[in-house]
N, C-alpha and C positions, 0 to 999 in steps of 0.2 A: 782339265783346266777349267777353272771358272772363274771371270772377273772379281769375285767377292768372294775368295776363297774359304776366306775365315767365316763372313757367315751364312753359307753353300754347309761347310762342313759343321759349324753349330746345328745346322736344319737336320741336316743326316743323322747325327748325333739324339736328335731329339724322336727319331724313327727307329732308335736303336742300332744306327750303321754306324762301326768305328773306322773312323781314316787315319792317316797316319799323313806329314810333309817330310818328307825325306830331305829336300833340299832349298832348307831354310834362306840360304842365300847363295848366290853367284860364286863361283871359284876369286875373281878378283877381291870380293867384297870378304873372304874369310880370314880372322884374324891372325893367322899365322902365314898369309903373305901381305902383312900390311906393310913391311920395309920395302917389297916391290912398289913400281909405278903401276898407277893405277888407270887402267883403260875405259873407256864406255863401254858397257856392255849392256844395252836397253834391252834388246833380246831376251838374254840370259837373267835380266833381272828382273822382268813382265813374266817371265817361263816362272822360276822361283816365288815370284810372289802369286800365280795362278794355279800354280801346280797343288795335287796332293791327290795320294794312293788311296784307293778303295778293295775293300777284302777282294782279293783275287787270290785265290790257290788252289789244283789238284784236286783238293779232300771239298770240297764246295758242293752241295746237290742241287738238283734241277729248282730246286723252290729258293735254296738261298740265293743263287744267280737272280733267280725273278726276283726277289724283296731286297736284294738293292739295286735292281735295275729301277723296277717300280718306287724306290725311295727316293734317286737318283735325278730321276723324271720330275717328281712331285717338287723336290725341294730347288730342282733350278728352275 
């Protein structure tokens, strides 16, 4: 999570690190329950808008780990 998601994730991007947001917005806030009533969900909506994935998987070696840990650092 980073208060400045967007450009947290431009900086990484600029290090050659790709992120992904999985969860563009809050379950309340998605268009196919907009006929539901719509609750607060400040939580859920600060989580969504801070959030976003960094290369993590399995197949990753010891130095990609480190170059975006070390990009990671640098760009917050």
């Amino acid at each position: 999570r980073h208060p400045a998601r967007d450009a947290f994730a431009q900086r990484l991007a600029g290090a050659g690190i790709e992120t992904r947001v999985y969860y563009p917005r809050s379950l309340g806030a998605e268009p196919a329950l907009a006929d539901l009533p719509r609750r607060a969900t400040p939580h859920a909506d600060r989580f969504c808008a801070e959030t976003l994935a960094l290369p993590c998987h399995a197949g990753m070696t010891e130095s990609e780990v480190e170059r975006v840990i070390h990009a990671a650092r640098a760009a917050a």
